[in-house]
LOMAR-468881 format. One line per 2 residues: for each residue x, y, z of N, C-alpha, C, CB. Coordinates in pm, 1 decimal, m for minus. Each point is the difference from the previous one (the first is absolute). Glycine has a CB too. Example, Ala and Ser with C-alpha at 12.3 -4.5 7.8 and 13.67 -1.06 7.14 Angstrom:
2
1319.0 m569.0 780.0 m89.0 119.0 0.0 90.0 120.0 0.0 m189.2 m117.3 124.6 | 154.2 222.3 m196.6 82.0 119.0 6.0 m77.0 109.0 73.0 118.4 m62.8 m214.5
//
This chain:
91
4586.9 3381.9 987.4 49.0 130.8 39.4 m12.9 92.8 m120.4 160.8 m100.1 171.6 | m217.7 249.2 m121.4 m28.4 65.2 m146.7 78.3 149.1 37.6 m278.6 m132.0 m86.8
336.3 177.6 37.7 89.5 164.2 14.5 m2.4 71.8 m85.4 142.3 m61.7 100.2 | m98.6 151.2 m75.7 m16.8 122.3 m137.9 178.2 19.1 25.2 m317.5 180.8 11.6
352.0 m194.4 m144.2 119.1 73.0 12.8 39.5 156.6 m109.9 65.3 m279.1 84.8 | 23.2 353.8 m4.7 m12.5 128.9 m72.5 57.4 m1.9 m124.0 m1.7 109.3 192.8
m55.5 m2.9 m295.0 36.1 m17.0 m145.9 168.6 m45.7 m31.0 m203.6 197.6 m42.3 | 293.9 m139.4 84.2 98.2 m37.2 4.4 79.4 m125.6 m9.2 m71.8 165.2 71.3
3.0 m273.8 1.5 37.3 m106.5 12.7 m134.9 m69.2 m43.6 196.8 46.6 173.1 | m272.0 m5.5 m222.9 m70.4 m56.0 m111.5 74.1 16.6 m109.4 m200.6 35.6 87.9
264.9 35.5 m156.4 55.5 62.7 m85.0 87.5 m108.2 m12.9 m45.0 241.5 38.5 | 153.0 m282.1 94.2 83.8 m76.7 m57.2 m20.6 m161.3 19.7 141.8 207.8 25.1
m292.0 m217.2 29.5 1.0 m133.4 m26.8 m38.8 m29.3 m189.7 m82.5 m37.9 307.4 | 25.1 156.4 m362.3 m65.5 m37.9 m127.7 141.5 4.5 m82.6 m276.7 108.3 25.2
399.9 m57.7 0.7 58.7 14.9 m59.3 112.8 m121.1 14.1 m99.9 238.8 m4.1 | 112.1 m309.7 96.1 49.4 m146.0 62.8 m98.5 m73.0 m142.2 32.0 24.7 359.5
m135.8 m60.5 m333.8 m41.7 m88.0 m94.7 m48.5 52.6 m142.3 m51.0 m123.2 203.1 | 101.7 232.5 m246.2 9.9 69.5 m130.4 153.2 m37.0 m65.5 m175.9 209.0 91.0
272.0 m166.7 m23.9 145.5 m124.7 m29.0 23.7 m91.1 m10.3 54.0 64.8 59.5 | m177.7 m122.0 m3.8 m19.3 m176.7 24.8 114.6 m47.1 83.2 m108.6 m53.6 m237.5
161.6 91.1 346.5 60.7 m61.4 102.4 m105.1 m34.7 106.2 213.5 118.9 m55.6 | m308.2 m82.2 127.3 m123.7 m59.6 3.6 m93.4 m43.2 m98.7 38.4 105.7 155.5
m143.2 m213.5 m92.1 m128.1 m59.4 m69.1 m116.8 68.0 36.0 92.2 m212.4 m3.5 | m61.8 251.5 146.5 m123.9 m5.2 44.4 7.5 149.7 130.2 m39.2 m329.6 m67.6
m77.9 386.6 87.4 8.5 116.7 136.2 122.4 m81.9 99.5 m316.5 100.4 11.4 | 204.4 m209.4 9.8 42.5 m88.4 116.7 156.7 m19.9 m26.7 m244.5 m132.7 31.6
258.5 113.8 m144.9 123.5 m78.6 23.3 140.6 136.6 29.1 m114.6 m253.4 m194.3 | 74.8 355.9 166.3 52.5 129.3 m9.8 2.3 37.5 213.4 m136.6 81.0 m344.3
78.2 m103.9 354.5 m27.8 54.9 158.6 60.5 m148.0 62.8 m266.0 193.1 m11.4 | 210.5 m266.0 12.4 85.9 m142.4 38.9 162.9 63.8 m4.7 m191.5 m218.5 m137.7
264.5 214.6 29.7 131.3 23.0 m24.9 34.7 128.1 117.4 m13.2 m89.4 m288.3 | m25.2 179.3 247.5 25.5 129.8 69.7 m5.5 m59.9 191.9 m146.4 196.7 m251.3
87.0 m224.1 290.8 m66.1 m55.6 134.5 125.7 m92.3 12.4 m299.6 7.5 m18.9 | 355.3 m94.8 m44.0 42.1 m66.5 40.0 180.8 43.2 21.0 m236.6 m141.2 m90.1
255.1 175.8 m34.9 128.0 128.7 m10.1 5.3 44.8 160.7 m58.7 124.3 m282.9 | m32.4 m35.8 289.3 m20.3 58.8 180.3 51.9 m37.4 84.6 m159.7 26.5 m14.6
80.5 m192.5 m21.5 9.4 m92.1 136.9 176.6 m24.4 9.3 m281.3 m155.2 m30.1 | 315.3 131.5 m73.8 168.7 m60.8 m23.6 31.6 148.9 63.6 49.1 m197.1 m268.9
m99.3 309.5 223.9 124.5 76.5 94.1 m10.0 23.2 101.6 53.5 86.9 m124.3 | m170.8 m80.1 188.9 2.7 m1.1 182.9 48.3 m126.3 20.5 m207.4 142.8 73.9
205.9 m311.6 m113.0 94.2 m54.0 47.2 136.6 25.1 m5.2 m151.6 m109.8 m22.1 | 228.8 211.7 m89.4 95.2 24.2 m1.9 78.3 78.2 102.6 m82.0 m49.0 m191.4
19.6 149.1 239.3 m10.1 136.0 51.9 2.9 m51.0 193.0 m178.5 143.4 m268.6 | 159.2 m332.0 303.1 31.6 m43.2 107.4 48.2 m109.8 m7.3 m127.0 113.1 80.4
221.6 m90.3 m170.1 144.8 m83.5 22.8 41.6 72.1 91.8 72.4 m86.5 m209.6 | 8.6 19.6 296.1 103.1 48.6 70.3 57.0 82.8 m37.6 15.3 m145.8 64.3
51.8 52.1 m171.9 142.1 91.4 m91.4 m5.7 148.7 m67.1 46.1 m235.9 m74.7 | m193.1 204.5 51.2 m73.8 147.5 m55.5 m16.7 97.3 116.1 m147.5 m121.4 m182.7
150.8 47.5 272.2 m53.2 93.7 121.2 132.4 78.4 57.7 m210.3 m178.9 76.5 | 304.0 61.7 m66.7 187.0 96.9 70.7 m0.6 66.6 m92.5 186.9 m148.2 109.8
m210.1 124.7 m290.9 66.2 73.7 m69.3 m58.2 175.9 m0.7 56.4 m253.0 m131.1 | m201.1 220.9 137.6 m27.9 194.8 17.9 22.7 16.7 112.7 m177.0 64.3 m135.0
209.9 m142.1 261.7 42.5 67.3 108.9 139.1 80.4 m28.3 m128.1 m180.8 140.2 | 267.0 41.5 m192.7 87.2 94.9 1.9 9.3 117.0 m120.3 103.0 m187.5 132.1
m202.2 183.8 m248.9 26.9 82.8 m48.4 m65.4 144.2 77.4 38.0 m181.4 m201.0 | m144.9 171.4 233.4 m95.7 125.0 115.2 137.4 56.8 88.3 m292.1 m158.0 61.1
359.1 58.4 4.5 157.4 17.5 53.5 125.6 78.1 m24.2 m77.2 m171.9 8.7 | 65.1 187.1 m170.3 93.0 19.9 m87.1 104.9 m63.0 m8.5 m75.9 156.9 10.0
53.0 m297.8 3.4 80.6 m78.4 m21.6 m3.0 m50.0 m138.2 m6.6 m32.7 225.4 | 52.5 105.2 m345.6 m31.1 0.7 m140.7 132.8 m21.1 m73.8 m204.6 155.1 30.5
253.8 m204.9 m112.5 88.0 m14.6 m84.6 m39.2 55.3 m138.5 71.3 m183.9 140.4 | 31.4 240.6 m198.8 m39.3 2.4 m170.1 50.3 m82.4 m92.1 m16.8 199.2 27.1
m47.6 m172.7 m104.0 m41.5 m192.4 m99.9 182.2 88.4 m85.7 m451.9 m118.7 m107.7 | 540.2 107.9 153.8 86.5 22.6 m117.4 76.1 m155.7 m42.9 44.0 283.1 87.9
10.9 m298.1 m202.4 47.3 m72.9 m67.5 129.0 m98.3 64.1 m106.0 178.4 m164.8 | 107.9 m112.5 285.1 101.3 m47.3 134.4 m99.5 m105.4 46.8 141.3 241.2 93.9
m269.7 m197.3 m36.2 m85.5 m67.0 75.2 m56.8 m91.3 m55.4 m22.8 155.2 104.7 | m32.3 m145.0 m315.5 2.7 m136.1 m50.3 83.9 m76.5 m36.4 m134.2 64.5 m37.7
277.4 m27.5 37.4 129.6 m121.6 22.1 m43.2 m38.9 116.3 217.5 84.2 m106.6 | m207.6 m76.2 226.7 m48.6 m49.4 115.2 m113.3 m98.6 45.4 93.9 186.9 0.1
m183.4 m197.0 m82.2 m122.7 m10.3 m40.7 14.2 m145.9 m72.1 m61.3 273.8 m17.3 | 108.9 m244.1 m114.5 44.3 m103.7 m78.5 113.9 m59.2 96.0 m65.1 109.2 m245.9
153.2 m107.1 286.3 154.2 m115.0 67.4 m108.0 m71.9 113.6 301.8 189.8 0.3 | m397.2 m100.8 71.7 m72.6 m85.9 113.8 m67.1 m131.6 m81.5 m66.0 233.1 168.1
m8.1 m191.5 m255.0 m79.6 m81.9 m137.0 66.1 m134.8 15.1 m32.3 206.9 m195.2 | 160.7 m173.9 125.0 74.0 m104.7 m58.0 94.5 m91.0 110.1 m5.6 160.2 m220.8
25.3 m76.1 358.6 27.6 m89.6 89.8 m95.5 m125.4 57.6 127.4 201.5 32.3 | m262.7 m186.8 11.2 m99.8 m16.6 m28.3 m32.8 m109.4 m37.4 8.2 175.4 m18.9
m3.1 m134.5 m104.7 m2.8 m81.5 m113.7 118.8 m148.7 16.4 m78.3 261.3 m148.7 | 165.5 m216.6 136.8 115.5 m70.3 8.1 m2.9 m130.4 188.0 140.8 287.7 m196.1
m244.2 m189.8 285.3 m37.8 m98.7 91.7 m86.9 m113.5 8.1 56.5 163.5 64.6 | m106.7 m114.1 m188.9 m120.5 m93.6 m17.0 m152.9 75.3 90.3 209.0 m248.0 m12.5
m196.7 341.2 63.5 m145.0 99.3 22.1 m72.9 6.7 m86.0 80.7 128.1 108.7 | m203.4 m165.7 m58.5 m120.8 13.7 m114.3 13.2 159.1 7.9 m195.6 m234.2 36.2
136.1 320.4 m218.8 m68.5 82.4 m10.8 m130.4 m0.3 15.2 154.6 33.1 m92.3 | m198.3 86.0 193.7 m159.3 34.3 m13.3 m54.1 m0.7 m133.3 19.7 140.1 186.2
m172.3 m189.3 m195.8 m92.0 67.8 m96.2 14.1 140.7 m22.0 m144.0 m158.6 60.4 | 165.1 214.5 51.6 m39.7 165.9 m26.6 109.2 63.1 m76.3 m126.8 31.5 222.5
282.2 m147.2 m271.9 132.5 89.2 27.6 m1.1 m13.6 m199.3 178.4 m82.1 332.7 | m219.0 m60.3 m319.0 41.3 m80.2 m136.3 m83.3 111.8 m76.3 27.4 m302.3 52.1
2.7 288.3 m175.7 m42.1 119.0 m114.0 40.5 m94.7 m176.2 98.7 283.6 211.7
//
């Protein structure tokens, strides 16, 4: 497969393997492509899916310091059940 891509993103593939976080074109477009792919699988989760529904809804909360006490006590109940944490949660 052969493409032209516009200066722009020529630009930042030379500059990917000028930092040396890439080796290679390939390996620069590989990454990017695949990034993609993870977020359209993301983007049909379910969970992803109610969640811009109810937010489109206005079913929105604000992140105040109430809502991460809340946040954290769910955590640690949780926790305290023996519930696995997600990959996505752990940090």
């Amino acid at each position: 497969m052969q493409i032209t891509l516009p200066p722009h993103i020529q630009s930042y593939i030379k500059e990917q393997i000028e930092t040396g976080r890439h080796e290679t074109e390939q390996d620069v477009i590989v990454d990017v492509f695949e990034q993609v792919m993870h977020d359209y699988d993301a983007m049909s989760d379910p969970k992803v899916l109610e969640a811009i529904a109810q937010a489109d809804r206005g079913e929105t909360r604000e992140l105040t310091e109430e809502v991460w006490n809340e946040i954290r006590e769910q955590a640690r109940e949780d926790a305290r059940l023996g519930k696995p944490i997600p990959d996505d949660i752990k940090y």
